[in-house]
CHARMM internal coordinates of N, CA and C (Angstrom, degrees):
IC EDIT
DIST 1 N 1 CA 1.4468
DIST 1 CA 1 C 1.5248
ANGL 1 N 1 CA 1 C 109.56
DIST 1 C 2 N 1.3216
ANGL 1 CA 1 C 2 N 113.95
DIHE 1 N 1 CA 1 C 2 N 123.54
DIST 2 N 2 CA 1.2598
ANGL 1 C 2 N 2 CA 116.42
DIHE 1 CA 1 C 2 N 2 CA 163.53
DIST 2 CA 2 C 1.5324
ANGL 2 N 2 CA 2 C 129.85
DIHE 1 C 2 N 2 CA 2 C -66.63
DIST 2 C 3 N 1.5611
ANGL 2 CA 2 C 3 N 111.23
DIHE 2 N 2 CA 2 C 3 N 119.17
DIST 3 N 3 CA 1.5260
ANGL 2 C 3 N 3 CA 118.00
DIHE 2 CA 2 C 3 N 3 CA -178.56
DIST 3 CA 3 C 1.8404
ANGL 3 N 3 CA 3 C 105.78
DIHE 2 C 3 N 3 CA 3 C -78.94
DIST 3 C 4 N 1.1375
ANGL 3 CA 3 C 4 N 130.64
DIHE 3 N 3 CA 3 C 4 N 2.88
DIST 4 N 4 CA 1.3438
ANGL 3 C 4 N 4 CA 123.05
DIHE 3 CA 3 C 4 N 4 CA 177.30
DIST 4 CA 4 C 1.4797
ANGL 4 N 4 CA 4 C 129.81
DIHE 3 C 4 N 4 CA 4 C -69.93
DIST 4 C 5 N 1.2261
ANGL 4 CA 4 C 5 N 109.20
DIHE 4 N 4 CA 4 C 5 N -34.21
DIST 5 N 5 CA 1.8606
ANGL 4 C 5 N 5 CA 123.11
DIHE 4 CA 4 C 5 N 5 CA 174.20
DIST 5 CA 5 C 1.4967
ANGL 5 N 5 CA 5 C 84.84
DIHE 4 C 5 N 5 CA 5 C -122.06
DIST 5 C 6 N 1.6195
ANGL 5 CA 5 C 6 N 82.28
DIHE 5 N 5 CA 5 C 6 N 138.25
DIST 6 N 6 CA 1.6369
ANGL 5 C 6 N 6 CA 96.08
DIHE 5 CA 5 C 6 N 6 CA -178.00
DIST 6 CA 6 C 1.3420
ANGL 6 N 6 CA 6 C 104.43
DIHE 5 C 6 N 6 CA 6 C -115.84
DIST 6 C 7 N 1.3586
ANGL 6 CA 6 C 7 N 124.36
DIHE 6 N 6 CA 6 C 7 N 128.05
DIST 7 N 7 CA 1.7995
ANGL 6 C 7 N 7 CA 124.43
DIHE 6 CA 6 C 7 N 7 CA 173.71
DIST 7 CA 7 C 1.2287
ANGL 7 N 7 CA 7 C 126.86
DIHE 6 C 7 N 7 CA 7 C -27.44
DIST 7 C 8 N 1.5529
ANGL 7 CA 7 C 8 N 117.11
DIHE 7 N 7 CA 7 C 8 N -62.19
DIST 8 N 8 CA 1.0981
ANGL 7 C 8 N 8 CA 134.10
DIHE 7 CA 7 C 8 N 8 CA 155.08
DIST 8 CA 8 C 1.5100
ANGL 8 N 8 CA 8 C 134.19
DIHE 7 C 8 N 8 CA 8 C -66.06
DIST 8 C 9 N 1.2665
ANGL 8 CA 8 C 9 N 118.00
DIHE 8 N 8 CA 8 C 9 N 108.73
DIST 9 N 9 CA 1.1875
ANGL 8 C 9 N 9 CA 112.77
DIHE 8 CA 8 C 9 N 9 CA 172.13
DIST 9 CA 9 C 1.9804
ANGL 9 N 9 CA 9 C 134.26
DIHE 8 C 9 N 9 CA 9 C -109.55
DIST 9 C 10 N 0.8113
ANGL 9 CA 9 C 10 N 141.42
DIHE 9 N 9 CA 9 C 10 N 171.45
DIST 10 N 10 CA 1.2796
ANGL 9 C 10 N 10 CA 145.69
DIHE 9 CA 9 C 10 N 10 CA -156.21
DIST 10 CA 10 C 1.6398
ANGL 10 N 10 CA 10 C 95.28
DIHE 9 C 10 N 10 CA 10 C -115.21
DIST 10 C 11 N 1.5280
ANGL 10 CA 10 C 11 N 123.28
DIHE 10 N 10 CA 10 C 11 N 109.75
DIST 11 N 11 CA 1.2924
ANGL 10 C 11 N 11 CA 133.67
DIHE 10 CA 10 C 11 N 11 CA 178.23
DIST 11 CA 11 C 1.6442
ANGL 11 N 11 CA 11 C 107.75
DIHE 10 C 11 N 11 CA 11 C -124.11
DIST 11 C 12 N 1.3853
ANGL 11 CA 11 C 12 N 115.83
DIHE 11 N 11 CA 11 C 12 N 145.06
DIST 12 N 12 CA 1.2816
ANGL 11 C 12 N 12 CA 132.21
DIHE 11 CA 11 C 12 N 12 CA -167.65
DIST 12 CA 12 C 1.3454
ANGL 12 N 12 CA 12 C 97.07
DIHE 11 C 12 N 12 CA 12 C -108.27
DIST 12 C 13 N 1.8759
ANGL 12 CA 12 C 13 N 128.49
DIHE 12 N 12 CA 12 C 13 N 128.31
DIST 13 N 13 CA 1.4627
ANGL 12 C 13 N 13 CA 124.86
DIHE 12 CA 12 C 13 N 13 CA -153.37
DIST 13 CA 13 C 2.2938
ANGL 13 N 13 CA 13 C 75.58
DIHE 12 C 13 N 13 CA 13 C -130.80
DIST 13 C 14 N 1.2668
ANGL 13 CA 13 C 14 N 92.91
DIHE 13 N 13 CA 13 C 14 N 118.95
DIST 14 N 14 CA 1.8369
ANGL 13 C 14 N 14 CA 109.77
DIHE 13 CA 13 C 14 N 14 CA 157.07
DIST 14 CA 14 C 1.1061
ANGL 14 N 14 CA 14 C 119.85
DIHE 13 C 14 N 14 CA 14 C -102.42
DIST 14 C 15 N 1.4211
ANGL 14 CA 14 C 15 N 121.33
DIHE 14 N 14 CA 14 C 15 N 140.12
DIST 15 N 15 CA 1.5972
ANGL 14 C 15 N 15 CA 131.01
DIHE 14 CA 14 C 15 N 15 CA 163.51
DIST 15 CA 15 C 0.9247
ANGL 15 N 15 CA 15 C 113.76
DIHE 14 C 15 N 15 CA 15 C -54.81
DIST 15 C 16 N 1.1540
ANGL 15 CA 15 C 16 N 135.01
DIHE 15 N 15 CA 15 C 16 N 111.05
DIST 16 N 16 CA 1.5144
ANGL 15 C 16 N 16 CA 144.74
DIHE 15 CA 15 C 16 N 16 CA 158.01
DIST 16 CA 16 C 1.5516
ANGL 16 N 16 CA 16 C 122.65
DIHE 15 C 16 N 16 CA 16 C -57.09
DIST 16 C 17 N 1.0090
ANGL 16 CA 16 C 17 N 118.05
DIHE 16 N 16 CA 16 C 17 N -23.69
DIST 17 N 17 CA 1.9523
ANGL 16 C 17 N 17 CA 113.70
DIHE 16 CA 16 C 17 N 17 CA 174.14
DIST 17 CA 17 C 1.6980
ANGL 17 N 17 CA 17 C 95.48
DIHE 16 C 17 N 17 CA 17 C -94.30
DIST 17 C 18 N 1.5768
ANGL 17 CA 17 C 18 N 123.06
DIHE 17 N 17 CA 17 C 18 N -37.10
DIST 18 N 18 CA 1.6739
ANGL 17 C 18 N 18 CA 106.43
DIHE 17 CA 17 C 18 N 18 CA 173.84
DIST 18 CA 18 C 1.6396
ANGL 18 N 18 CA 18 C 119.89
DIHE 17 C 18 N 18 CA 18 C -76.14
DIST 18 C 19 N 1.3045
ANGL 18 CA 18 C 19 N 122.70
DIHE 18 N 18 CA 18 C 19 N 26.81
DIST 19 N 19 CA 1.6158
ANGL 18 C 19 N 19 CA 128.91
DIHE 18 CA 18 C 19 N 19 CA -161.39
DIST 19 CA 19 C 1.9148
ANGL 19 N 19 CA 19 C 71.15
DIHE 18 C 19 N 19 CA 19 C -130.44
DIST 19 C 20 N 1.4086
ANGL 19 CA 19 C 20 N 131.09
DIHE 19 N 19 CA 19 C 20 N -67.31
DIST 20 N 20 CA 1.3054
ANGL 19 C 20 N 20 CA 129.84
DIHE 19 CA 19 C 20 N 20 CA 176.37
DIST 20 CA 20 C 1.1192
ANGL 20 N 20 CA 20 C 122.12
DIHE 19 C 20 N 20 CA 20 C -24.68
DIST 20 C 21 N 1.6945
ANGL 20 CA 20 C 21 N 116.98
DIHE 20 N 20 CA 20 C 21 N -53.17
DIST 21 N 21 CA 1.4842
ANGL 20 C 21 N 21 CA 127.15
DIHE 20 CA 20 C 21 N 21 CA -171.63
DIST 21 CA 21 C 1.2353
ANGL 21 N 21 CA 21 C 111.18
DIHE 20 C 21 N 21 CA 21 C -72.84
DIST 21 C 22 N 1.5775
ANGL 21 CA 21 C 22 N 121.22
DIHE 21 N 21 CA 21 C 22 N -45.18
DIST 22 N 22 CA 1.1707
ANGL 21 C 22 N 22 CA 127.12
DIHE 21 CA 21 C 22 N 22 CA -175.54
DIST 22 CA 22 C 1.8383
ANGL 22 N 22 CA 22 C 117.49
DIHE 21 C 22 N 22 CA 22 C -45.63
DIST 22 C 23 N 1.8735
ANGL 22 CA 22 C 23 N 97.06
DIHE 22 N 22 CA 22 C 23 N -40.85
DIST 23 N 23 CA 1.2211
ANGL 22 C 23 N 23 CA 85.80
DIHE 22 CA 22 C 23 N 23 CA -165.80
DIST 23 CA 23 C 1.9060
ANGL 23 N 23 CA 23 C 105.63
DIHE 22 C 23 N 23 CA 23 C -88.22
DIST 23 C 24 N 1.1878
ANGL 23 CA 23 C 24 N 124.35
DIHE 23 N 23 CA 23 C 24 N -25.93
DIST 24 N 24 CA 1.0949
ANGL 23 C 24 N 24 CA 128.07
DIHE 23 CA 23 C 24 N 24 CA -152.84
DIST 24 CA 24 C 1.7666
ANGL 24 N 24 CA 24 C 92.98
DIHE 23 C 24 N 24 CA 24 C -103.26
DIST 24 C 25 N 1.2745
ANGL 24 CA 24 C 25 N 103.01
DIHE 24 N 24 CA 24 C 25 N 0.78
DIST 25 N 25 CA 1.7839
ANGL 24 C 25 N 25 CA 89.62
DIHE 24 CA 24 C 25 N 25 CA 169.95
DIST 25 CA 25 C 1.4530
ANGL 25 N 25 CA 25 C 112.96
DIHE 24 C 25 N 25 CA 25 C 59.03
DIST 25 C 26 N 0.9116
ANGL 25 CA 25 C 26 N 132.58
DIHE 25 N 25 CA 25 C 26 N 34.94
DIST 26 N 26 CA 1.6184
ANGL 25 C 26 N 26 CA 121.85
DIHE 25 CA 25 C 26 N 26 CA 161.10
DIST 26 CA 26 C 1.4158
ANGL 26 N 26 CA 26 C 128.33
DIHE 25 C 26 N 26 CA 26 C -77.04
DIST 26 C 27 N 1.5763
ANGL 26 CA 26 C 27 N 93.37
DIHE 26 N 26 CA 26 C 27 N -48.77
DIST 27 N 27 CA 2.1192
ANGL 26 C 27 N 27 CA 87.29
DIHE 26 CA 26 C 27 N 27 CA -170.51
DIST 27 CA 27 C 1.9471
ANGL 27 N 27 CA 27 C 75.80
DIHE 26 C 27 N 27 CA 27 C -124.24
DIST 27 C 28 N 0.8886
ANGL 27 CA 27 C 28 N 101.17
DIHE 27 N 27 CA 27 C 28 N -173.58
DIST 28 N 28 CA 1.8747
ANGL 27 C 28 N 28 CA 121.71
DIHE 27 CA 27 C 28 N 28 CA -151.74
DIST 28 CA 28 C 1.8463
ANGL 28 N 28 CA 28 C 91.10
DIHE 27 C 28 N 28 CA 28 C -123.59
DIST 28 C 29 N 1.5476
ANGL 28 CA 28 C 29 N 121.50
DIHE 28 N 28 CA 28 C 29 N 86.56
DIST 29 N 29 CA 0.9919
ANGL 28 C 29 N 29 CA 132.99
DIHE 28 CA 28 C 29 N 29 CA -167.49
DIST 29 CA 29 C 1.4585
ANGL 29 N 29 CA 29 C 115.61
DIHE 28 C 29 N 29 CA 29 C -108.81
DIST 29 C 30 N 1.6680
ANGL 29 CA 29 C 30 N 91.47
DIHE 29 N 29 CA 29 C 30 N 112.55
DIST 30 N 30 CA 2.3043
ANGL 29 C 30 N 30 CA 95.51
DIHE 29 CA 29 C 30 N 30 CA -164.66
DIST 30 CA 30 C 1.4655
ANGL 30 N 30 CA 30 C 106.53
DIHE 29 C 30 N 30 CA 30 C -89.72
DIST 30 C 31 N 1.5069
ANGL 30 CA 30 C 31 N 115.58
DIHE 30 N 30 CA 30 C 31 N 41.78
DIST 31 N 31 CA 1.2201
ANGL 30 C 31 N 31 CA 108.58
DIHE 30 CA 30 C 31 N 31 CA 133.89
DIST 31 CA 31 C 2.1536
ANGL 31 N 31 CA 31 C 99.55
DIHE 30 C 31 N 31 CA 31 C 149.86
DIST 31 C 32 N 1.3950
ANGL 31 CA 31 C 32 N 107.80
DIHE 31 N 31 CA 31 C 32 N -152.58
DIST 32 N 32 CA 1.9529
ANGL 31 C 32 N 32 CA 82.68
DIHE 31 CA 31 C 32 N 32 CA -171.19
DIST 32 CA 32 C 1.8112
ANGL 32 N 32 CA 32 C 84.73
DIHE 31 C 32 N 32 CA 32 C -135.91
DIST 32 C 33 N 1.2038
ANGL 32 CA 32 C 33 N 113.61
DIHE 32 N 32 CA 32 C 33 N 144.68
DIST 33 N 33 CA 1.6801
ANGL 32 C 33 N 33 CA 122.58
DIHE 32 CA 32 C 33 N 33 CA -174.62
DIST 33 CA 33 C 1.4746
ANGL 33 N 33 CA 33 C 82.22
DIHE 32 C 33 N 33 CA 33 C -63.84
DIST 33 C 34 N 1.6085
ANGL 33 CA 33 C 34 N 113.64
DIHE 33 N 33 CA 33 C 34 N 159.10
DIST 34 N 34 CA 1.4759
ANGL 33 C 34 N 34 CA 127.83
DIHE 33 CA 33 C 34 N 34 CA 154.05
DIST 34 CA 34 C 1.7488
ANGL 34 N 34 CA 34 C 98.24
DIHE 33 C 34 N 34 CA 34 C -148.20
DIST 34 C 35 N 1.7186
ANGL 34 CA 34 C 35 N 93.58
DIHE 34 N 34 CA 34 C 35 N 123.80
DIST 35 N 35 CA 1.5725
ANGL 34 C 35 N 35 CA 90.61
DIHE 34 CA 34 C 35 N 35 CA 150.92
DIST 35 CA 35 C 1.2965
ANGL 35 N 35 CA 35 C 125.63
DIHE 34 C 35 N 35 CA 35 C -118.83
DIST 35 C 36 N 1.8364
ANGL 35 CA 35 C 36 N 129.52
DIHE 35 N 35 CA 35 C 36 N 171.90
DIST 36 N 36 CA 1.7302
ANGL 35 C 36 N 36 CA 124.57
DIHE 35 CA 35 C 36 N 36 CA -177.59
DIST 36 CA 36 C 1.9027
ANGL 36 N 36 CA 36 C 86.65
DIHE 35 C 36 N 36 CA 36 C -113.97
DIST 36 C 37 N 1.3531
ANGL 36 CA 36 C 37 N 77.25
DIHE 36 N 36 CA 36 C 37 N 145.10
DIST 37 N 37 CA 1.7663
ANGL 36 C 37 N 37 CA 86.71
DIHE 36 CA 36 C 37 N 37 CA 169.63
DIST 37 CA 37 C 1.9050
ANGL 37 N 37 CA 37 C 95.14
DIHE 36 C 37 N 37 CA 37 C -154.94
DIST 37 C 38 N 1.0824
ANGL 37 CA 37 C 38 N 101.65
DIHE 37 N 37 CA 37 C 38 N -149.98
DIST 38 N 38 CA 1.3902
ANGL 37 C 38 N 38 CA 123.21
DIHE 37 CA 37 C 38 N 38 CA -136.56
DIST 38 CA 38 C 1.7208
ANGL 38 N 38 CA 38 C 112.96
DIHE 37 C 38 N 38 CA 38 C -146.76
DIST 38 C 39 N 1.1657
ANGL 38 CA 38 C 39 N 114.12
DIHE 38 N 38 CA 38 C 39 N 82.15
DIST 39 N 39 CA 1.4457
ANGL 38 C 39 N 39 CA 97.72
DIHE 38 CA 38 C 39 N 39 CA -176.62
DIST 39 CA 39 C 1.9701
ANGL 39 N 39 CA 39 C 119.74
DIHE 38 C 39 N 39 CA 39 C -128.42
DIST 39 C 40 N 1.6238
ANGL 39 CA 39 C 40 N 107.75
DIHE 39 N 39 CA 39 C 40 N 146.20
DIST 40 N 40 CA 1.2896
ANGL 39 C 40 N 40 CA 84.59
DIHE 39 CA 39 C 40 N 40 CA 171.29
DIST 40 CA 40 C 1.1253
ANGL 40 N 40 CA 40 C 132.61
DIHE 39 C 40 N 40 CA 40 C -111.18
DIST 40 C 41 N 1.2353
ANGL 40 CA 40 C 41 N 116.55
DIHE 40 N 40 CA 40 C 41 N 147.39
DIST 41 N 41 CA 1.3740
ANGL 40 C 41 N 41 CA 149.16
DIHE 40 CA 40 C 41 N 41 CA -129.22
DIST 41 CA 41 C 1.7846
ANGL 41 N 41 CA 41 C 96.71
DIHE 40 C 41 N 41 CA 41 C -71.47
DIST 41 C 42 N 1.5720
ANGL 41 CA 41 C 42 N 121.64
DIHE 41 N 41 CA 41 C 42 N -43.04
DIST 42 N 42 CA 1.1179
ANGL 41 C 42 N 42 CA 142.73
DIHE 41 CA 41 C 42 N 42 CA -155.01
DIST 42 CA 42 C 1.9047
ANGL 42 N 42 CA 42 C 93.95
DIHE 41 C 42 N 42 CA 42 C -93.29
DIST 42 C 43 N 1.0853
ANGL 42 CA 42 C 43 N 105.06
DIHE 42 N 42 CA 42 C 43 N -59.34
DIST 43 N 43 CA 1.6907
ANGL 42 C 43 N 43 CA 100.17
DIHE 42 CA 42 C 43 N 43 CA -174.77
DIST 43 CA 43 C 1.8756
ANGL 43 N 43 CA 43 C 110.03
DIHE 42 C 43 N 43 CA 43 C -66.92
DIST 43 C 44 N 1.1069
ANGL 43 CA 43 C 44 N 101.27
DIHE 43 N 43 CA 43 C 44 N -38.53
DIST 44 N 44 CA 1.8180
ANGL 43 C 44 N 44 CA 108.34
DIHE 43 CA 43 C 44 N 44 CA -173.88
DIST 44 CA 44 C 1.8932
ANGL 44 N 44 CA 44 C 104.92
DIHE 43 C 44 N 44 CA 44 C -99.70
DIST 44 C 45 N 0.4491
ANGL 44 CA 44 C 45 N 141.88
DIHE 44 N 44 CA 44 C 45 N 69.50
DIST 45 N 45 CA 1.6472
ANGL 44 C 45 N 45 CA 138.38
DIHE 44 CA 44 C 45 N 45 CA 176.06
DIST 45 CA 45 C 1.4406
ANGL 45 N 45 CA 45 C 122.37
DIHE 44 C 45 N 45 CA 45 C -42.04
DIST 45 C 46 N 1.6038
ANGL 45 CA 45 C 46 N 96.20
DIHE 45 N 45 CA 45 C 46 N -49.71
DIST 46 N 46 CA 1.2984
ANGL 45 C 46 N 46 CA 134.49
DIHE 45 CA 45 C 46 N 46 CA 178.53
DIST 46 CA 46 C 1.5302
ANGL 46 N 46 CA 46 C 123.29
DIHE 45 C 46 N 46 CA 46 C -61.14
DIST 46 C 47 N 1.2953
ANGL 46 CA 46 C 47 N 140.86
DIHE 46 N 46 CA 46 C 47 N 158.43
DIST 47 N 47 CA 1.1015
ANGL 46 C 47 N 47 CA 140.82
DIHE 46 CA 46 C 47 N 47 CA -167.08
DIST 47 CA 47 C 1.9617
ANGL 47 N 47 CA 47 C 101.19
DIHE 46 C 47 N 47 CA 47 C -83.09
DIST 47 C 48 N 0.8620
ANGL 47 CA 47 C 48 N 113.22
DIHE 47 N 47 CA 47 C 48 N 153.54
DIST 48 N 48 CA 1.8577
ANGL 47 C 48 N 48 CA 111.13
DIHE 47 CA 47 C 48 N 48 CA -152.17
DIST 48 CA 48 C 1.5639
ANGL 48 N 48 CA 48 C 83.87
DIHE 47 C 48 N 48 CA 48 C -113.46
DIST 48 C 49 N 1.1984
ANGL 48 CA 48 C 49 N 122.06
DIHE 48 N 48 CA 48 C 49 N 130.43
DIST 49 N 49 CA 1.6576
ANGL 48 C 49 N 49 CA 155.39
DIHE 48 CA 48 C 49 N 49 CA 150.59
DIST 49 CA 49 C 1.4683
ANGL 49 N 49 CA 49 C 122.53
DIHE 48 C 49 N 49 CA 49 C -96.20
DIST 49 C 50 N 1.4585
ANGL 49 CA 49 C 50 N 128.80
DIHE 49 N 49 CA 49 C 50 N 110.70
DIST 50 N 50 CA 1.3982
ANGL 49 C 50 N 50 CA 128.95
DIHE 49 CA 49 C 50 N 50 CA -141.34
DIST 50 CA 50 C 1.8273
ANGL 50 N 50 CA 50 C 81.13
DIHE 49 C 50 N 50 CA 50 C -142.43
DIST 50 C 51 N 1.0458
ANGL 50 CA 50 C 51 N 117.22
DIHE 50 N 50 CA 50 C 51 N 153.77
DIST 51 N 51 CA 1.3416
ANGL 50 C 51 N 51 CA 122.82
DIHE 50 CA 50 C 51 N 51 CA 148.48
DIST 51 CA 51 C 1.4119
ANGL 51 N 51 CA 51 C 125.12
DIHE 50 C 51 N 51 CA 51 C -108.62
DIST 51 C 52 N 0.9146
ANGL 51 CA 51 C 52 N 135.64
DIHE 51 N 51 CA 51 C 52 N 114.42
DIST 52 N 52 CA 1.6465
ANGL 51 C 52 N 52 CA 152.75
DIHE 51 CA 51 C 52 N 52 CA -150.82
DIST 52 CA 52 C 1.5428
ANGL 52 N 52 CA 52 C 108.58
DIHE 51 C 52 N 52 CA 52 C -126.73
DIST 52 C 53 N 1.2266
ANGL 52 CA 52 C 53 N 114.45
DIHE 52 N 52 CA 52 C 53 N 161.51
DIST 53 N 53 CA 1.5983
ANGL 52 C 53 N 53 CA 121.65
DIHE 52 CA 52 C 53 N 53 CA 176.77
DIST 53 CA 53 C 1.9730
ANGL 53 N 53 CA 53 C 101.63
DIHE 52 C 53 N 53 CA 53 C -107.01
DIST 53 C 54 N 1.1386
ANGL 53 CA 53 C 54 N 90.20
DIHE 53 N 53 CA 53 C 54 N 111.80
DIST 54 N 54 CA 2.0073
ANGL 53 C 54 N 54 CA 106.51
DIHE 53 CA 53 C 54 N 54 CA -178.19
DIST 54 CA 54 C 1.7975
ANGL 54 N 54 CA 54 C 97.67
DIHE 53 C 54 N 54 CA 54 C -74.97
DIST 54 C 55 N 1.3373
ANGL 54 CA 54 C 55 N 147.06
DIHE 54 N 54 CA 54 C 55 N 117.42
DIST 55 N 55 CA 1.0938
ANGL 54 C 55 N 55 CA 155.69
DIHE 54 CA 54 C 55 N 55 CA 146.42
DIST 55 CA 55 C 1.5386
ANGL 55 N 55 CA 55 C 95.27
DIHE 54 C 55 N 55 CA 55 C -46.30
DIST 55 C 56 N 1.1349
ANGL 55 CA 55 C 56 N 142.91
DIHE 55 N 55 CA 55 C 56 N -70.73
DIST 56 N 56 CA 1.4317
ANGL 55 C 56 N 56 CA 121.29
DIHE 55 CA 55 C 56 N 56 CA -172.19
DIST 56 CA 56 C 1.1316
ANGL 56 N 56 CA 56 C 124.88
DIHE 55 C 56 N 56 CA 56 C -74.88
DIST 56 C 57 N 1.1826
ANGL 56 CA 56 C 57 N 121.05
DIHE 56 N 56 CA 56 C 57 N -6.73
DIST 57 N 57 CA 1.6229
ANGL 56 C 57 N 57 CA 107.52
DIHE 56 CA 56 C 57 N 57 CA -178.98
DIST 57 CA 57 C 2.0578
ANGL 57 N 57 CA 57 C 94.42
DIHE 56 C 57 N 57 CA 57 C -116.17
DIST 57 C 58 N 1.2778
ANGL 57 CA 57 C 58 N 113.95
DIHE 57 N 57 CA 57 C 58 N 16.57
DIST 58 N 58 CA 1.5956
ANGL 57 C 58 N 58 CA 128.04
DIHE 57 CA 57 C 58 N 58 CA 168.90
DIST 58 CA 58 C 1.8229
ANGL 58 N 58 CA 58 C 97.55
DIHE 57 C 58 N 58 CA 58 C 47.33
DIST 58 C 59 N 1.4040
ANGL 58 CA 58 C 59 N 124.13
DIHE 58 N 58 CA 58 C 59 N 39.37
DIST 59 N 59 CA 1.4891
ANGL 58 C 59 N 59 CA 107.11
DIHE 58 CA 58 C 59 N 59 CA 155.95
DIST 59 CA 59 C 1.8773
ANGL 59 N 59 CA 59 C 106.69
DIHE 58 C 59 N 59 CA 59 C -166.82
DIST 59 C 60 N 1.2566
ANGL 59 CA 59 C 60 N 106.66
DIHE 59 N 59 CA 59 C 60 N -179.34
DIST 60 N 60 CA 1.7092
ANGL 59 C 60 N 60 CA 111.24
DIHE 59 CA 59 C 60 N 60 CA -173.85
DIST 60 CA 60 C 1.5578
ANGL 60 N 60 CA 60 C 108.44
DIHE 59 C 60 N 60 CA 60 C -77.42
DIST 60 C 61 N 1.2227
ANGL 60 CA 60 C 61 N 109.02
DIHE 60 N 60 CA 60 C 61 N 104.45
DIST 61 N 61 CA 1.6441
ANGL 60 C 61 N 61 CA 129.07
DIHE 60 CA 60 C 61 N 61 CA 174.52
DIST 61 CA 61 C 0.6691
ANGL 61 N 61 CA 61 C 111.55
DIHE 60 C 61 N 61 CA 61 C -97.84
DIST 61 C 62 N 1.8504
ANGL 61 CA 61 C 62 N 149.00
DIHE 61 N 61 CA 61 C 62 N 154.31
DIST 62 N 62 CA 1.2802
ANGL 61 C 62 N 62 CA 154.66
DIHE 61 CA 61 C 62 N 62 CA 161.66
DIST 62 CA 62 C 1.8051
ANGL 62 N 62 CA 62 C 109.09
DIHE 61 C 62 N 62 CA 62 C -56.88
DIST 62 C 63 N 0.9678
ANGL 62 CA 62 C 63 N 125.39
DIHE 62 N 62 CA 62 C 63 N 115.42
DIST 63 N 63 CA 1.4145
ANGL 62 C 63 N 63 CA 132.93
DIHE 62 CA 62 C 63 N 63 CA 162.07
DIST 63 CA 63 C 1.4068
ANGL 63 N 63 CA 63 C 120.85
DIHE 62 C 63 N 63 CA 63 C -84.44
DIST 63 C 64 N 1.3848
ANGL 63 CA 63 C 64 N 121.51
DIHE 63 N 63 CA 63 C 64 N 118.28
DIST 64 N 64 CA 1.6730
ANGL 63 C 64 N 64 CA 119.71
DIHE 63 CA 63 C 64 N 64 CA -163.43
DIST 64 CA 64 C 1.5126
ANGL 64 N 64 CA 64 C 110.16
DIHE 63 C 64 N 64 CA 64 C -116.12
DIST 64 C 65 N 1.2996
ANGL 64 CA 64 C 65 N 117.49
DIHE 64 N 64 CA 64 C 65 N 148.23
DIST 65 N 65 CA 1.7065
ANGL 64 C 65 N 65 CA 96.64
DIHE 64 CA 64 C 65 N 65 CA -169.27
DIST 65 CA 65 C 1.6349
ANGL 65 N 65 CA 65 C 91.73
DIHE 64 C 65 N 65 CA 65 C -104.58
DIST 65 C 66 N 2.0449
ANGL 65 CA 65 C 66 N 87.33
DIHE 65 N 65 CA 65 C 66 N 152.99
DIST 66 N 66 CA 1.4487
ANGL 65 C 66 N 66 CA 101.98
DIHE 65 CA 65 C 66 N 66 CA 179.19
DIST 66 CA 66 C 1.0661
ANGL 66 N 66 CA 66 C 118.19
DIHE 65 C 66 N 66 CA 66 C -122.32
DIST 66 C 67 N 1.1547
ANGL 66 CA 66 C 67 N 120.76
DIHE 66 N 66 CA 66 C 67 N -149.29
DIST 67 N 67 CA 1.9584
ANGL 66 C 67 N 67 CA 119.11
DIHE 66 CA 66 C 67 N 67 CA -154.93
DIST 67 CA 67 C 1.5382
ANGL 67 N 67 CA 67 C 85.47
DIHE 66 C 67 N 67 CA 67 C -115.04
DIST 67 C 68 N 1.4906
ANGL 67 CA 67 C 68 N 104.34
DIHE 67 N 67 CA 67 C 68 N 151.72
DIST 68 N 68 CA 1.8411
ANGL 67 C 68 N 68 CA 116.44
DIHE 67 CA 67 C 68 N 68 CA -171.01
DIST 68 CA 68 C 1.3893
ANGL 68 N 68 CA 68 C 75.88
DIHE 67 C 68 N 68 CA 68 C -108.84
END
COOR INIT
IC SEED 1 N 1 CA 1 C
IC BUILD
């Protein structure tokens, strides 16, 4: 077995409605949720969509993973 690509990988998940506010200026947003998780590489291919609880925007938003 090759140790070079690892199954699991380490993905960074952003709020998607505090990345919204930022740009379109509506409400005055002190800063954007980020969480780290864990995904594998082989079952998910695809870019990972999580629903998470955002501390600044106070409710469960979709969290989308982005590029490190």
């Amino acid at each position: 077995m090759s140790k070079g690509k690892d199954v699991r990988v380490r993905v960074i998940l952003e709020c998607t409605s505090c990345i919204q506010k930022n740009i379109n200026k509506e409400k005055k947003s002190t800063g954007i949720s980020r969480y780290i998780t864990e995904k594998n590489r082989h079952n998910t291919p695809n870019r990972l969509e999580l629903k998470k609880f955002c501390p600044y925007c106070y409710k469960h938003t979709i969290h989308a993973e982005i590029k490190k």
